[in-house]
C-alpha positions in Angstrom: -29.6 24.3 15.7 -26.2 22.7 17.3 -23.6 21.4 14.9 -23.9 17.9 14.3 -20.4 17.1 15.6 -22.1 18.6 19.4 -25.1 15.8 18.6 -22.3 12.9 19.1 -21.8 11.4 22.8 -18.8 13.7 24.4 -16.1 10.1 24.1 -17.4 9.1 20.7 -16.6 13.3 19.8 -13.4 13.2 21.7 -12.1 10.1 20.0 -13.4 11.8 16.9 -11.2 14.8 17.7 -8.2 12.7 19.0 -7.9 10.8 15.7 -8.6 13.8 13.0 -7.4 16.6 14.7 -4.1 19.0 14.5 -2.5 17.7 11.4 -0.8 20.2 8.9 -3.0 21.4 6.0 -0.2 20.1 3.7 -1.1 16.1 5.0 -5.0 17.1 4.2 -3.9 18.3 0.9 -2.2 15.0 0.4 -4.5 12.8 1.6 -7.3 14.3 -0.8 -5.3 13.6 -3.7 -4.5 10.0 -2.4 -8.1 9.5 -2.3 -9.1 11.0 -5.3 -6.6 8.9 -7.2 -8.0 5.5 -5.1 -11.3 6.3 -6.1 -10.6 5.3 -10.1 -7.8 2.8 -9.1 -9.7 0.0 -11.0 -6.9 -1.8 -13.2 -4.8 -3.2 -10.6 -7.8 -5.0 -8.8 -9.1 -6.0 -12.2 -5.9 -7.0 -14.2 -5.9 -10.7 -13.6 -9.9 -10.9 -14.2 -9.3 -8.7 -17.2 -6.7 -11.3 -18.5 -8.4 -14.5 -17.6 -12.1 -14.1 -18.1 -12.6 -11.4 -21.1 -8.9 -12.4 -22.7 -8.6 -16.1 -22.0 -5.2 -16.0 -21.0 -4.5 -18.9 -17.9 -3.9 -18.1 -14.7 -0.2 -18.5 -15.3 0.3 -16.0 -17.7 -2.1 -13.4 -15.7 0.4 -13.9 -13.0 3.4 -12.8 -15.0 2.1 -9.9 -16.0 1.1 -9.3 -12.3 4.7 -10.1 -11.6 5.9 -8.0 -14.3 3.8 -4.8 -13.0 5.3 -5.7 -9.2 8.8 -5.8 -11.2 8.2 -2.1 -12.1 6.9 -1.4 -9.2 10.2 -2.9 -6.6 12.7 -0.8 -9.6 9.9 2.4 -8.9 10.6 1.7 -5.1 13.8 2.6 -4.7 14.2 4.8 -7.7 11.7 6.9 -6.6 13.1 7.3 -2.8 16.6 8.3 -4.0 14.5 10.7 -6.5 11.8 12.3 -3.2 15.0 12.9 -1.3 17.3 14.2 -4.7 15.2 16.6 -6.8 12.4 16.7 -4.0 9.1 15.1 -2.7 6.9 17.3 -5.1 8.3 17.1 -8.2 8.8 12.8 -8.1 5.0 12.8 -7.7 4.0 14.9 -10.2 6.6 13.1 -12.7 5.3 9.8 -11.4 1.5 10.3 -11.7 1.3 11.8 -14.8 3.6 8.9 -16.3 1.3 6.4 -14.3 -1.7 8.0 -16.2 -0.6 7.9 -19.8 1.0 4.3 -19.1 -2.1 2.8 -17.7 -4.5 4.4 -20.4 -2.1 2.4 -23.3 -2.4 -0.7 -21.4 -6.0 -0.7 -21.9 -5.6 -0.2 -25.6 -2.8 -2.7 -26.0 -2.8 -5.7 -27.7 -0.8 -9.1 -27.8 0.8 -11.0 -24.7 3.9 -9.9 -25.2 2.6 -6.1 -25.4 0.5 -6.4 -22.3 3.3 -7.3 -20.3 5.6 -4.9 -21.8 2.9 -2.1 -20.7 1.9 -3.8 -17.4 5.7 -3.0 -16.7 6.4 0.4 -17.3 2.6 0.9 -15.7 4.1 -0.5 -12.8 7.4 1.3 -13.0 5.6 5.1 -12.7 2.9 4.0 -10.2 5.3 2.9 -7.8 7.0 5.7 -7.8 5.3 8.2 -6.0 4.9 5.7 -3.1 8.4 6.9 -1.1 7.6 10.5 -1.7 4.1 10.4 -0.3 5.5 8.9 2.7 8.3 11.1 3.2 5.5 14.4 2.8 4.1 12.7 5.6 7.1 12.3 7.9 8.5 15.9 7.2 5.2 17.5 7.9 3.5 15.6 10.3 5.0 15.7 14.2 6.3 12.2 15.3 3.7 12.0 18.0 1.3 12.1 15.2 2.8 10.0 12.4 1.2 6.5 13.3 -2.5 8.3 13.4 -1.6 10.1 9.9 -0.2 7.2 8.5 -3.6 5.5 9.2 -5.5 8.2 8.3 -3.8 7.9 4.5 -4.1 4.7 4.4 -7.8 5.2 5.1 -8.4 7.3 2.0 -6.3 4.1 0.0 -9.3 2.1 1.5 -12.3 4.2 1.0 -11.1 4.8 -2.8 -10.3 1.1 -2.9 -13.6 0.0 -1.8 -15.6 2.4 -3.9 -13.7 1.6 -7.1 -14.1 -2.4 -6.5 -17.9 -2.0 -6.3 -18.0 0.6 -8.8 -15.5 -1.2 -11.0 -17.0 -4.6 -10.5 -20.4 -2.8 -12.3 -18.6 -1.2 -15.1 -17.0 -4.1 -16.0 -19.8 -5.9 -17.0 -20.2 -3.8 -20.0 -16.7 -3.6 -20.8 -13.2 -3.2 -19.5 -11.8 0.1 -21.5 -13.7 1.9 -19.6 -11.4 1.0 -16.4 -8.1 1.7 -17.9 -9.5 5.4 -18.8 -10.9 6.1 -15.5 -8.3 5.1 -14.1 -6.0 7.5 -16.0 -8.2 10.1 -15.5 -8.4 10.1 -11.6 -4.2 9.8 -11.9 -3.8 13.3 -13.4 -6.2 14.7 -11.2 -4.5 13.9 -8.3 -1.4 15.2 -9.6 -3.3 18.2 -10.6 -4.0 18.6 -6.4 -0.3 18.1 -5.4 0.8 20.6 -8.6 -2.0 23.3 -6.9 -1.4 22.5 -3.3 1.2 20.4 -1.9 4.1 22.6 -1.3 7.6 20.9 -1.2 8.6 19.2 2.4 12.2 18.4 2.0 14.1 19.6 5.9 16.7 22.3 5.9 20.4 21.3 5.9 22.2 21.4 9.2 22.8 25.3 9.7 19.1 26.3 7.9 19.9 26.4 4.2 17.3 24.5 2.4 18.0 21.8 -0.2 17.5 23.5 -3.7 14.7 22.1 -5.9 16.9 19.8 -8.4 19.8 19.7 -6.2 21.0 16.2 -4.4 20.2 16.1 -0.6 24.0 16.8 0.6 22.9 17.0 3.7 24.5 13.7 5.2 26.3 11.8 2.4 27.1 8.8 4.5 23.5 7.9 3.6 23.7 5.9 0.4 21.0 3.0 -0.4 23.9 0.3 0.6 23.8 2.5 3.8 19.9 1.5 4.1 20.7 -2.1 3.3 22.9 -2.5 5.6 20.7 -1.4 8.5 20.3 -5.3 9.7 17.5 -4.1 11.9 15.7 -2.1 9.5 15.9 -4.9 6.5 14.8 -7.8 9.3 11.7 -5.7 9.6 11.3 -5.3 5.7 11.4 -9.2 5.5 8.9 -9.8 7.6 6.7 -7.1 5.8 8.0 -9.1 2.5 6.2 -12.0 4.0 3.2 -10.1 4.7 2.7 -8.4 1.5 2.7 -11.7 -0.1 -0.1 -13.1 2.0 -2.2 -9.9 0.8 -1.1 -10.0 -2.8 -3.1 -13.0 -2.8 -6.3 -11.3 -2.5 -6.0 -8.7 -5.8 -4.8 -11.6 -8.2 -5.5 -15.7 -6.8 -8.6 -15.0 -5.2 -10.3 -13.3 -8.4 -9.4 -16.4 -10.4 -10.3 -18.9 -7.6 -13.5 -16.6 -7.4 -13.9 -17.2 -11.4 -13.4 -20.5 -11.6 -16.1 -21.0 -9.4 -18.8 -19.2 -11.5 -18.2 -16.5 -9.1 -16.6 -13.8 -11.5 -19.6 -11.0 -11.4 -19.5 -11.2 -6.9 -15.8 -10.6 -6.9 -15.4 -7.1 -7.1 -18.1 -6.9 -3.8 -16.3 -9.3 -2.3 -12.9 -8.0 -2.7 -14.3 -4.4 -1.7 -15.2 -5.5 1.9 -11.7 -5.0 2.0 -11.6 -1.6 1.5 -15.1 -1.3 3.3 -13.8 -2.4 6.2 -10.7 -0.4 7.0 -12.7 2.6 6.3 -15.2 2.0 8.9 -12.3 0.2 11.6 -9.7 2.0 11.0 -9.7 5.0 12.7 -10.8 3.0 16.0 -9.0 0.2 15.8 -5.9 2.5 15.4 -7.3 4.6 18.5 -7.4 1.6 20.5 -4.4 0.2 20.3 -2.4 3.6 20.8 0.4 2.6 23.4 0.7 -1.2 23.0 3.8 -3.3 22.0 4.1 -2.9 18.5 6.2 -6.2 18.4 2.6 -8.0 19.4 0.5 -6.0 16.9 2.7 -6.8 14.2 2.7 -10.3 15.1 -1.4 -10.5 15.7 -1.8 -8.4 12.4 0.8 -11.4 10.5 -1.1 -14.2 12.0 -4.8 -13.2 10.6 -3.5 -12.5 7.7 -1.9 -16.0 7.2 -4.8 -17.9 8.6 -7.4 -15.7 7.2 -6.3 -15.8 3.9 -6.3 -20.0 4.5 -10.3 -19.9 5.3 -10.6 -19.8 1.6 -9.4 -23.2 1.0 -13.0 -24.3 2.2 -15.1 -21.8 0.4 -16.1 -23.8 -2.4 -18.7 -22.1 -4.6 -19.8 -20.0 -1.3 -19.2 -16.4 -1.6 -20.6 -16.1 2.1 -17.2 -18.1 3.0 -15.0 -16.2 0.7 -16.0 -13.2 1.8 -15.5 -14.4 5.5 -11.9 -14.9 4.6 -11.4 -11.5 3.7 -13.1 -10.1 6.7 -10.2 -12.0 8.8 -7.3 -11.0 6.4 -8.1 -7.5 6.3 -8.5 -7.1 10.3 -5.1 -8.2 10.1 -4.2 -5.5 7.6 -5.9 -3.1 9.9 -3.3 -3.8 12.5 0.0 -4.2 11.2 -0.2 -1.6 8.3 -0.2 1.9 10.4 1.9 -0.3 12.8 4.6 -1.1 10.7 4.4 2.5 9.1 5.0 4.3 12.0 7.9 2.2 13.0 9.4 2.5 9.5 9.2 6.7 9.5 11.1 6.9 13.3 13.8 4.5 12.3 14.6 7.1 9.4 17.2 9.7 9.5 15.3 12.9 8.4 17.5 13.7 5.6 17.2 9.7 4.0 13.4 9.2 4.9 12.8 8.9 1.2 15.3 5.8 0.4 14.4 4.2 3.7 10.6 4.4 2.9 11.7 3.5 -1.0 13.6 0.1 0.5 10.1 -0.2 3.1 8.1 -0.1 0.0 10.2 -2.1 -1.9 8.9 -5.5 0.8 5.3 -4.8 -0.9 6.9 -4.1 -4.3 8.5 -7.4 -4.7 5.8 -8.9 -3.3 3.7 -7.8 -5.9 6.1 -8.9 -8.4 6.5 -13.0 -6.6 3.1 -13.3 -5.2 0.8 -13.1 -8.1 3.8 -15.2 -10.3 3.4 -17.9 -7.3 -0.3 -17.7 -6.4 -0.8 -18.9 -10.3 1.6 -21.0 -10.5 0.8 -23.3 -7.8 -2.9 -22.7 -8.5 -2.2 -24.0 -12.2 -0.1 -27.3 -10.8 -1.2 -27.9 -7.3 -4.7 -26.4 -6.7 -6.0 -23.6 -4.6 -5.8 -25.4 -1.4 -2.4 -25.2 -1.9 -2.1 -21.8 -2.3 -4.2 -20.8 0.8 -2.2 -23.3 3.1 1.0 -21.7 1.8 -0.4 -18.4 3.1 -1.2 -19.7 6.4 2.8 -21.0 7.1 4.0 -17.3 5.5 1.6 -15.3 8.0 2.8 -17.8 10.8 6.6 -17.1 9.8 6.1 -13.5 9.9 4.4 -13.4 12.9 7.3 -14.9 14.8 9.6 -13.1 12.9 8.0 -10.1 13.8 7.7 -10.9 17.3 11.7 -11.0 17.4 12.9 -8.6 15.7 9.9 -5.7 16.1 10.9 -5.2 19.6 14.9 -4.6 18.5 13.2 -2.5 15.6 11.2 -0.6 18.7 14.5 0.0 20.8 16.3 1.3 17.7 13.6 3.6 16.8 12.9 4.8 20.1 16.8 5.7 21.1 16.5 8.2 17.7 13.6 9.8 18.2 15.2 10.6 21.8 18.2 11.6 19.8 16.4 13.8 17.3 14.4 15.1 20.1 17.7 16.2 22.5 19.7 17.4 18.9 
């Protein structure tokens, strides 16, 4: 009996091949345990449901603690890229995920506002921090021919785990929220249990082949500082733009649930919400694999302006979750695009021996996001009304698109000339 890879059309097999094929066992490795820890990541998605609906705290206040967990997590951002490319990529995981997991079991035991937020921080502060070291693994192990279709193919296992845990989280729920919180935790550990077993350290050799030693700072070009990465005008034009982004999708794990639940629609959100997820996992890989080899300037900008506009369909939604979930259809094509897109572009334009304070400053645009948006979405959903919020989404995906469009293409050039570099060195 043939395999049943030989049962697929020869180009649906090829492309099959072409997207999954020849990376390192170390990214496979990696990748498991990034799915196996998105599988039970239910508290973030359910936080500001959690607070609102089975707490009876107002919007406002479930946006501050949202803002207080993105607080953690900007601090975690660049903390933990100085840390992957310091003491090394391996050990800032493990450190960070088993500090995620005891931090986000308390916050499901904790009590009082002022406790909660307090918890929701330091939550935030560990989860954060493993961010920059995952994507360094990446860039040190994977060739940079490859890095866009790895990047994808990690944040494909985000999105499967992502949609699983919002259907399956969405269920649980109704009997209960404890329940999330120790799931949660429990996935955590087990993925740092994979990394502890078998993701060896990545960290390149110093110039002349010694390698870094575990615990000792990354000597290997001390002109590299984080003021160095800040002032890379290019580099932190491209993070503003992703700024601008990330809020636009921030607005989809914290305003939309509480739009959702004002609407008597509290019990369909976690569906909703997991078309999301649903969705990059089955256009992912193919939407990636189609737009190999165009200007990444345009992507970026096409991915911004979905977003935006998207996000704005759910101004008319009403009570219908048909609409609402409409609007995240269009939002998350848009994620499709510019996430692997902009990840790609972010690992050439860093020097090998910084990649982990350049990806901690990249991940600090979504960090901070998740520490503005969620305290904005309420805010003006408290005072002004959702319409409000969703037309504010559609100007920020419309600034970033034509923001992207002018400085992607610098971005390109710059990223383009070192990867030559690299490639002649």
């Amino acid at each position: 009996m043939p395999a049943p890879a030989t049962l697929l059309p020869p180009r649906i097999r090829s492309a099959a091949v072409e997207s999954v094929g020849g990376l390192p066992a170390a990214f496979w490795w990696l990748w498991t345990s990034t799915l196996v820890n998105k599988l039970g990541g239910f508290v973030v998605t359910f936080m500001a449901l959690y607070l609102t609906a089975e707490r009876g705290y107002s919007g406002t206040y479930a946006g501050l603690v949202a803002a207080l967990f993105g607080l953690g997590s900007a601090v975690a951002s660049l903390v933990g890229g100085v840390l992957a490319d310091r003491i090394g990529r391996r050990p800032t995981l493990l450190v960070a995920q088993t500090l995620t997991a005891l931090c986000t079991a308390a916050l499901g035991f904790t009590q009082g506002q002022l406790m909660i937020a307090v918890v929701a921080f330091l939550t935030g502060l560990s989860a954060n921090a493993s961010r920059p070291a995952t994507s360094a693994i990446i860039a040190d192990v994977v060739p940079a021919a490859d890095r866009v279709r790895a990047m994808s193919l990690n944040y494909w296992a985000i999105n499967i785990g992502f949609g699983v845990s919002s259907a399956v989280g969405g269920l649980i729920a109704l009997s209960g929220y404890l329940p999330l919180f120790l799931g949660d935790a429990a996935t955590t550990l087990l993925c740092a249990l994979v990394v502890f077993v078998k993701v060896p350290e990545s960290r390149p050799e110093l110039p002349g082949g010694d390698r870094v030693r575990e615990g000792a700072p990354a000597a290997a070009d001390p002109q590299i500082s984080l003021g160095t990465v800040f002032r890379d005008r290019r580099f932190i034009a491209l993070v503003s733009m992703t700024f601008l982004f990330a809020m636009i999708m921030q607005q989809g794990n914290t305003t939309l649930a509480m739009v959702m639940g004002s609407a008597g629609l509290k019990s369909q959100f976690g569906w909703v919400i997991g078309l999301n997820g649903l969705l990059i996992v089955v256009l992912q890989i193919p939407v990636v694999w189609a737009i190999r080899g165009r200007d990444r300037a345009k992507l970026l900008m096409a991915g911004a302006l979905l977003a935006g506009w998207g996000a704005a369909l759910a101004a008319f939604a009403g009570h219908s979750v048909l609409f609402f979930a409409l609007s995240v259809v269009v939002w998350t094509v848009g994620e499709i695009i510019q996430v692997p897109t902009n990840m790609g572009l972010v690992a050439e334009l860093s020097p090998t021996h910084a990649r982990g304070r350049y990806q901690g400053v990249s991940s600090l645009a979504w960090s901070a996001a998740s520490c503005v948006g969620p305290a904005a979405g309420g805010l003006l959903l408290d005072h002004a009304g959702p319409a409000a919020v969703w037309g504010g989404c559609a100007v920020l995906g419309t600034v970033a698109g034509i923001g992207y469009l002018l400085v992607g293409r610098r971005a390109d050039a710059t990223a383009s000339a070192r990867v030559a570099a690299r490639a002649a060195a």
